[in-house]
C-alpha positions in Angstrom: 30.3 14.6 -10.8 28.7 12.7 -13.7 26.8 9.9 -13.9 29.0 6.3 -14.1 29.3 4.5 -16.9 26.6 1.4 -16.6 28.5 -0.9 -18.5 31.5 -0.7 -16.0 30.2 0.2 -12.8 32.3 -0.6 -8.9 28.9 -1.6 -7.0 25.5 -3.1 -7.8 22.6 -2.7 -5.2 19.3 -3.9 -5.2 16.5 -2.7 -3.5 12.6 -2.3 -3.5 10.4 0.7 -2.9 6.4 0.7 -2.1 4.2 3.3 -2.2 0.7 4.3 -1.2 -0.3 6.5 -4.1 -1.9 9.9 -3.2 -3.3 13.1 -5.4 0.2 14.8 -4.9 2.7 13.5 -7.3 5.0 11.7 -5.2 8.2 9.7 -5.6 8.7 6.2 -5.5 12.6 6.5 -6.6 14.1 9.2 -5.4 17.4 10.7 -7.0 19.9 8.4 -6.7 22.3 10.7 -5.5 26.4 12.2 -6.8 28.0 9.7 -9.1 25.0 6.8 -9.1 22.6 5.4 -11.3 19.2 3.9 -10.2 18.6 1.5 -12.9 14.4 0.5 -12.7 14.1 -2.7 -13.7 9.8 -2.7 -12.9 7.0 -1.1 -11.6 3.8 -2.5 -10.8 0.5 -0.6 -9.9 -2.2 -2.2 -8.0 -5.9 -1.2 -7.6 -6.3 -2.3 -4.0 -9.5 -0.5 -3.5 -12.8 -2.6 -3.5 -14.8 -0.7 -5.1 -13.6 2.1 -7.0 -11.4 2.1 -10.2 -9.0 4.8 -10.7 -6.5 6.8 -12.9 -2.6 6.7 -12.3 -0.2 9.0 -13.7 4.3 8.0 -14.1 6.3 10.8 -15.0 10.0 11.0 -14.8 10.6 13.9 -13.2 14.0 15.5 -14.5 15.5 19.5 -14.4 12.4 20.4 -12.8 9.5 19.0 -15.6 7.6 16.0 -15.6 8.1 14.0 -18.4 4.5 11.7 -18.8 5.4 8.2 -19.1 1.8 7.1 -18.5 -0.5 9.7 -18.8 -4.0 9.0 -17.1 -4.6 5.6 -17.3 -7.4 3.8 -16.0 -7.1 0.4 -13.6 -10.0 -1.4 -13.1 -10.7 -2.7 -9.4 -8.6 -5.4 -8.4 -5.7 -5.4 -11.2 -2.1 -4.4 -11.7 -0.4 -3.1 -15.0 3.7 -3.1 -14.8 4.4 0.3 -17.4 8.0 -0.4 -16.8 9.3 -4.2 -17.0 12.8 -6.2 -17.4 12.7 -5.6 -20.9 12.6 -1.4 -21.1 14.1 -0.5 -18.0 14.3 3.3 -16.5 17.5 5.1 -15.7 17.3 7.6 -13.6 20.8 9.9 -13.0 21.6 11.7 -10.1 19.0 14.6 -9.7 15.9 12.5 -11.6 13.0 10.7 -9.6 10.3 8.8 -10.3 6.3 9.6 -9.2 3.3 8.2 -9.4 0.0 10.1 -9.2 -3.5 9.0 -8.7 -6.8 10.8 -9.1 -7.8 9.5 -6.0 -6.1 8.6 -2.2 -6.2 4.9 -1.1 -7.2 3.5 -4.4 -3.3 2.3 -5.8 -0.1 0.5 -4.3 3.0 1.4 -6.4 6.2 -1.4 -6.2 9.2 -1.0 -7.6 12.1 -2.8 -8.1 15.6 -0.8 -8.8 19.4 -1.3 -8.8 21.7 1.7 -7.8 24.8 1.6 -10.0 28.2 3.4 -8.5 
């Protein structure tokens, strides 16, 4: 089945998702699933550690590759950046997901905040 159309869609449902970022790319969003959408409207990354800054990695991972959607980048202790917002959302069709990786275990919180279209 193929993904709805997002402009005309039956059901709206939103949800969040956290996670504690590892070394192993992992996902946040997973696949949405036969004849859905996830639509992700944001996604915040938090350096919760107290002393150690870090690197986190977004890829969108799609047919079996990860595309980079933030490559690397470094978070000083104590701050979030948001590399997807309200005003450049994500879609994600049925088989994609959405990981975070970090360089390090315990040093980042992922949140996101997604609609599923069906």
């Amino acid at each position: 089945m193929s993904a709805p159309n997002v402009f005309n869609t039956a059901t709206i449902t939103s949800t969040n998702a956290v996670l504690a970022v590892t070394g192993s790319a992992t996902a946040i969003i997973a696949a949405p699933g036969t004849g859905k959408v996830a639509m992700v409207k944001s996604l915040y990354i938090a350096n919760i550690h107290a002393t150690n800054s870090g690197t986190i990695t977004v890829d969108l991972f799609q047919s079996g590759a990860a595309n980079i959607l933030l490559n690397a980048v470094s978070v000083p202790i104590g701050c979030t950046i948001i590399p997807i917002g309200t005003d450049a959302p994500v879609y994600l069709t049925e088989t994609d997901t959405l990981r975070l990786t970090a360089n390090a275990s315990n040093v980042f919180v992922g949140v996101a905040s997604y609609d599923i279209l069906s």
